[in-house]
C-alpha angles and dihedrals in degrees: 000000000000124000124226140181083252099053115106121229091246095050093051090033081067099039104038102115101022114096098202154008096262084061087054094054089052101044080049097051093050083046092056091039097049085049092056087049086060100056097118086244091169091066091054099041104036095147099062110076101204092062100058076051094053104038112046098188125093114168132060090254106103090042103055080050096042100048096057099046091048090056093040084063088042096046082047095054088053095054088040079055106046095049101044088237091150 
């Protein structure tokens, strides 16, 4: 991402390291994946034994960090877009 005079903290914060857009996408859709991943399931499917195997969290923790930092790097693509900034 280039940086310009115009660029805010939070937007380059995101984007610092990542080249293009394509790399963005893809930094946003491990983000969301790994947001689903943190849904406490087990809480949800007790009774079946291979998902307290599969998914290892069981509190609400890892989502309430996940989710906003998933949107801070969504709400970051849309500035990077909208300003051509690519």
């Amino acid at each position: 991402m280039r940086k310009t005079d115009d660029t805010p903290l939070w937007v380059f914060l995101a984007f610092s390291s990542i080249e293009s857009r394509k790399g963005a996408l893809i930094l946003i859709g491990c983000s969301f994946i790994f947001s689903l991943y943190c849904i406490p399931w087990v809480l949800f499917f007790n009774q079946f034994e291979w998902v307290s195997t599969l998914f290892l969290i069981d509190d609400w923790e890892w989502l309430i960090m996940m989710a906003p930092i998933t949107a801070w790097y969504w709400l970051s693509l849309r500035w990077v877009d909208k300003h051509s900034a690519w």
